[in-house]
Structures are given as structure tokens and as C-alpha cells.
C-alpha positions in Angstrom: 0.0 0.0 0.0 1.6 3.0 -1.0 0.8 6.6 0.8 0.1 10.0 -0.4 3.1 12.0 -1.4 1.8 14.8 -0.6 0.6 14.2 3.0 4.8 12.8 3.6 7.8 15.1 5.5 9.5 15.8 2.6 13.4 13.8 2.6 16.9 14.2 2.2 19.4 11.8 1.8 22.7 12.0 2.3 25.0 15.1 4.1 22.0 17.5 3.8 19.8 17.2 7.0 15.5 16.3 6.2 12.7 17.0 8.5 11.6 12.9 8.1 12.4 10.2 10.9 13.9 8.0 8.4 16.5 5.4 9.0 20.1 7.3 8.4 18.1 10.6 7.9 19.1 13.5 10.0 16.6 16.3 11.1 17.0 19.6 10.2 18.8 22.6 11.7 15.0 24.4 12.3 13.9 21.3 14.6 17.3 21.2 16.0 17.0 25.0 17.0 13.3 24.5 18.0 14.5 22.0 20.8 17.8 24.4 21.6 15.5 27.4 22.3 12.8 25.4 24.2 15.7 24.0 26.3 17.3 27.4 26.8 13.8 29.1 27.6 12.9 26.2 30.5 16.8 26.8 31.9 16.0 30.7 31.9 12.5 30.5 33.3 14.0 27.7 36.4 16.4 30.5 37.1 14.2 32.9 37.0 12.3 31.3 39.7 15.2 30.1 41.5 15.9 33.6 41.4 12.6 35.5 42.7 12.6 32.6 45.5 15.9 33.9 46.7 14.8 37.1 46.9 11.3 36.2 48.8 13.5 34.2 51.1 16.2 36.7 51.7 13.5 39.4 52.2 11.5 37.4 55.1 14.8 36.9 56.9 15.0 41.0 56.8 11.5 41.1 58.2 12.2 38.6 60.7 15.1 40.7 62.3 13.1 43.9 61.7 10.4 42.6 63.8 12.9 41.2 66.5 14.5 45.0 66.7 11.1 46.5 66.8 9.8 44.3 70.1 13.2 44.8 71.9 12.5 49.2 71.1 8.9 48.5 72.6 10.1 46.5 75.6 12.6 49.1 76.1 10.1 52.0 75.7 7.6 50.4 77.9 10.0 49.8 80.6 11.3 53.5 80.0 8.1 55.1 80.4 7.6 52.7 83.6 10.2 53.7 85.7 9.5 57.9 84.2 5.8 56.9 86.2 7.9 55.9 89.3 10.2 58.7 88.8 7.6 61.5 89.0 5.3 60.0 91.3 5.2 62.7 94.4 6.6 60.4 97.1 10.0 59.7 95.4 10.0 63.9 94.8 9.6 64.1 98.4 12.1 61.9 99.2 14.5 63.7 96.8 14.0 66.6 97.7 14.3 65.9 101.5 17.5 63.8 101.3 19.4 65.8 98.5 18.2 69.2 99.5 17.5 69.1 102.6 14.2 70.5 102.5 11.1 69.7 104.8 7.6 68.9 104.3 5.6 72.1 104.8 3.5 72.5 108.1 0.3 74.7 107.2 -0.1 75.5 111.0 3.4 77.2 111.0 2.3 79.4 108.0 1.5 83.1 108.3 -0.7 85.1 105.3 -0.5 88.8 105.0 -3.4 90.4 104.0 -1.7 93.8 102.9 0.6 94.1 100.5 3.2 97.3 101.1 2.4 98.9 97.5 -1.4 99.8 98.7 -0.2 101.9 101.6 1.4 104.9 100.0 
């Protein structure tokens, strides 16, 4: 049974290369470059993706430390601000003020007002 001709990849024999699967026939340089370009786009497009992983993974390790520095300022802070709250509480003014100054709780019952002030008289 013989086939169409026309429906056949069209061959080559000898050093020139054919587009047929033929026993001893070569393919062409067009299929050859077909398969180099498809193997050169699936390399580029795994590195590509190798590459943008990288990046995601090298950028959550920045967070991660970001976020550590972050908690550490807001512990500091918080216990900043706590002992600013003991600091100015009126007791520990007292107390500073009586041991580094010297100075005494005031005793209303020892205090004298005058009514008059010297500038009315005249």
C-alpha cells in the first residue's frame, strides 16, 4: 500500500539534513533549534524562579530581624516610660528633695498670710 506524497515530510538523503524520521536521515537545523531554544527558555525561566525565591526568602529573613529590633524598642520603651511613672510619682520627689536638699515637708499650722501688700499703703 503505498501513501500519499503529498501528506509525507519531505526527505533528504545524504549530508543535507530532512525533517523525516527516516532510517540514516538526520533532522533539520530548524527542529534542532526548536528544541535548543525550548531547552534554553525552561533553563532561563527555572532561574528565574530560583531567582525570585531567593529574593522572597532573603527578604523574610530581613522582616524577621526587623520585627525582633522592633519588640526589643517596645520593651525598652515600655519599661522606660515605667520607671518615668515611678520617677515622678510625688513620694520619690519628696524623698528627693528631703534627702538631696534638705528641704522639709511644709506644716500649714506654721504658715503666716499677710493680707496687705506694702504697695497699697502709700
Amino acid at each position: 500500500m503505498r501513501r500519499n506524497p503529498i501528506m509525507q515530510a519531505p526527505l533528504r538523503r545524504g549530508r543535507t539534513e530532512t525533517l523525516g524520521r527516516a532510517n540514516g536521515v538526520k533532522r533539520t537545523g530548524r527542529s534542532l533549534l526548536f528544541g535548543l531554544i525550548l531547552v534554553v527558555m525552561v533553563t532561563a525561566s527555572g532561574m528565574v524562579y530560583t531567582w525570585e525565591r531567593l529574593l522572597v526568602e532573603r527578604m523574610l529573613r530581613e522582616n524577621l530581624v526587623l520585627e525582633n529590633k522592633l519588640e526589643l524598642i517596645q520593651k525598652r520603651t515600655e519599661g522606660l516610660a515605667f520607671e518615668v511613672a515611678a520617677m515622678s510619682g510625688l513620694t520619690r520627689i519628696q524623698e528627693a528633695a528631703a534627702d538631696a536638699l534638705g528641704m522639709t515637708s511644709l506644716d500649714w499650722k506654721d504658715v503666716i498670710v499677710v493680707s496687705g501688700s506694702m504697695g497699697a499703703a502709700r
